[in-house]
Phi, psi and omega in degrees: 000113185298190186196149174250146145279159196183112145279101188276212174024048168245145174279168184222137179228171166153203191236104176242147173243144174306118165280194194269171179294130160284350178265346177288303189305314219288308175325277176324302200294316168295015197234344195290315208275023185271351174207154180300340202264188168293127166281099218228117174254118165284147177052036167302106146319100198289097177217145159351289213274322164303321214247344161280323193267341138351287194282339144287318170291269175339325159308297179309358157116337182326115148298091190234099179254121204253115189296327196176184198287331216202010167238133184232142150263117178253170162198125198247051165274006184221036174319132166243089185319295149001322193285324198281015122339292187286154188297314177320297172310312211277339167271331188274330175276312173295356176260013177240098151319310162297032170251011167293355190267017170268326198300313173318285177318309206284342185265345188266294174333286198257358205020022153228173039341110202220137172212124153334168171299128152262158155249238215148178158298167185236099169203015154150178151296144163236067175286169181258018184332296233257002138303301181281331174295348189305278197327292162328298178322334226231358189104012208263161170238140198228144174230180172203121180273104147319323194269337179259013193045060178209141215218130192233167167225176187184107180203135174325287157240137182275145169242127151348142171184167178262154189207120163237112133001110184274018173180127179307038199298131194290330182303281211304322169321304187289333184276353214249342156325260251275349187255322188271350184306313194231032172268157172286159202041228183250138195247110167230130172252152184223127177103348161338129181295127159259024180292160196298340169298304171287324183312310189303320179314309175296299199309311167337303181285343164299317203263025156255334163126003163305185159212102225215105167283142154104010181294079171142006183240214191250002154223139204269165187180103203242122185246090193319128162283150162265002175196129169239173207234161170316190182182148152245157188210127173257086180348138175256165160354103176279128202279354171263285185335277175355271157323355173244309166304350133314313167309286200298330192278310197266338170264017156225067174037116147218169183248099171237136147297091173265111181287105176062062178271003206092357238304323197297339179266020164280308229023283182243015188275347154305317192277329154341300183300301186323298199280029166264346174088046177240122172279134174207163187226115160330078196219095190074235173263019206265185201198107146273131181216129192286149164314137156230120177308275197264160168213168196236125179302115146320155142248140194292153177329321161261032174062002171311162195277153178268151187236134154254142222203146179262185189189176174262201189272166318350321213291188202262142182282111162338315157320353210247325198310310198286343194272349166293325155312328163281289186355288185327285187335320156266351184294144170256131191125150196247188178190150169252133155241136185244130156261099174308315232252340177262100165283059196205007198257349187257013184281015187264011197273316189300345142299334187270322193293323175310322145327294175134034175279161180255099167218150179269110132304108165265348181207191190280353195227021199211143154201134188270134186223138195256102171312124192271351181068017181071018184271336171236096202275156151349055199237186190311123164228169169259124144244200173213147186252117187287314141239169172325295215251332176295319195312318171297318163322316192289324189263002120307281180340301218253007188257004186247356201257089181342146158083162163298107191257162187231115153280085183301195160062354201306009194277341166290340165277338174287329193287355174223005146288094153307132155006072191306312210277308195282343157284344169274344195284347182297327180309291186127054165253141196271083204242076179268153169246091195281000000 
């Protein structure tokens, strides 16, 4: 089990560029199997959970060639259908959450699908219901072995059909696009996920020869095809990176430059960081953001404490929530964060209360943090990093925090972070990885 070292309480200046979205790729990269023909992806993240489904695509017969740093070609015209069989498949599937995006495509193509339990983080349940009732809805026939975890579809041909969604889940959105892309007739979802990462996706798929109406809003309109073609696609900016290098530029005062962020695929999470009193300035697609000693906690208009809350899109993303929550904690002035949707995600707080942060777990899905104003800094610890996003929370946390910290577990922060240590050490932060 690797470790970061965190030497803290330094300022940091530069320039970071946003890798491509990891939740977009997970997609994407599953969409290569809808067709024989070629594929070309750009601004491919080097992160674990990519690079694993990378590698599950290539078992599966994928033709995968890399190009650049961040471009790859895929062509999936010689599938060995047979593999999501094997023992092999069901251990390599099961160490991924994103290998459930396999499932659509390979049931609309090939008319089976089969996938293990994935796994994943440990921040609460993630069921997949409304992925597989999708499949159903469309004609599929679905089982499950309780006892091996594994869960199959299966249908000849897919048919069109309306469907309302029991929860705007993005995941559950994409496979069921990407399965109705090339079902016979019209497909329409209502309730339908619109984040900008499924937006891209349809548009992908357009341009391959789908036919996919309603793109951005919360209904869908899928008109089946029988074949669909190559394409190139570039990711866009992942907006939770974004969003954590905000985090890190106010809690350790640094003047960092985020580069080519994307800003219009932000939606409200610039303005979220603001009502927290963190200053930045726009400037083209670029993100400035200034040394600040202090920042000041907004209060709602009758002056009652502000709650920041995840939603589905529009609303502020949940991936985002732990890193507003360390923010807070130097921030002056208090805030409630509610996690609607994992109740397993805020329990990392107890490293930050370890710290000397002031925070109330009032339940599994709410914690209040009375923002200290710098008057007491951080301090340096050995924690372990639970998931993807408290680690990167935690390795704020510990680049603001005097003396040395120790992280364990980092393979969690690799999984959705590229070469995290070597882009702050560009800052001038003091970061080994052991």
């Amino acid at each position: 089990m690797a470790s970061f070292e965190i030497i803290g309480g330094k300022q940091l200046r530069g320039e970071l560029v946003p890798q491509g979205a990891k939740n977009e790729a997970l997609q994407i990269l599953s969409a290569v199997l809808l067709t024989p023909e070629k594929v070309t992806i750009n601004k491919v993240p080097d992160i674990i959970d990519v690079n694993k489904l990378i590698d599950l695509l290539r078992d599966l017969g994928v033709k995968v060639e890399k190009l650049g740093p961040e471009s790859y070609t895929f062509q999936s015209d010689e599938i060995d259908i047979d593999y999501i069989n094997s023992e092999k498949f069901k251990n390599k599937g099961g160490a991924l959450r994103g290998s459930i995006m396999i499932v659509g495509p390979l049931l609309t193509r090939f008319g089976r699908g089969y996938i293990p339990k994935p796994g994943g983080d440990k921040i609460g349940r993630r069921r997949l219901d409304t992925h597989f009732i999708g499949f159903e809805n469309l004609g599929a026939n679905f089982t499950y072995d309780a006892e091996n975890e594994f869960y199959k579809v299966e249908a000849k041909r897919l048919k069109g059909a309306y469907m309302l969604l029991d929860e705007a889940s993005v995941t559950g959105t994409a496979n069921i696009v990407m399965a109705a892309a090339m079902a016979e007739g019209t497909t329409t979802i209502y309730n339908a996920a619109c984040e900008p990462y499924l937006q891209q996706l349809c548009k992908m798929l357009n341009r391959m020869g789908a036919k996919i109406s309603g793109i951005g809003s919360n209904l869908l309109t899928i008109e089946g095809v029988e074949y669909l073609g190559g394409t190139e696609h570039t990711m866009l900016p992942d907006m939770i990176e974004v969003g954590s290098f905000i985090g890190l530029a106010a809690m350790t005062q640094s003047e960092i430059t985020i580069k080519n962020v994307g800003y219009e695929h932000l939606g409200i999470i610039p303005n979220v960081f603001q009502r927290l009193g963190i200053k930045m300035e726009r400037r083209g697609d670029d993100l400035f953001i200034p040394a600040q000693d202090k920042y000041e906690i907004d209060t709602f208009i009758d002056g009652s404490i502000l709650t920041i809350s995840d939603a589905p899109w529009p609303g502020f993303t949940p991936d985002l929530l732990s890193i507003v929550l360390v923010v807070a904690t130097q921030a002056k002035g208090s805030v409630l964060i509610h996690q609607k949707m994992f109740e397993s995600r805020l329990f990392f707080v107890d490293k930050l209360i370890d710290m000397g942060a002031q925070i109330i777990l009032c339940d599994p899905h709410r914690a209040t943090v009375i923002g200290l104003g710098r008057e007491h800094s951080l301090k340096a610890v050995t924690m372990t990093s639970p998931d993807i996003r408290a680690g990167v929370s935690l390795l704020i946390a510990a680049l603001s925090a005097k003396g040395k910290s120790t992280i364990h577990n980092i393979e969690q922060i690799d999984r959705g972070y590229q070469n995290i240590d070597t882009r702050l050490r560009n800052l001038g932060a003091e970061i080994v990885r052991k």
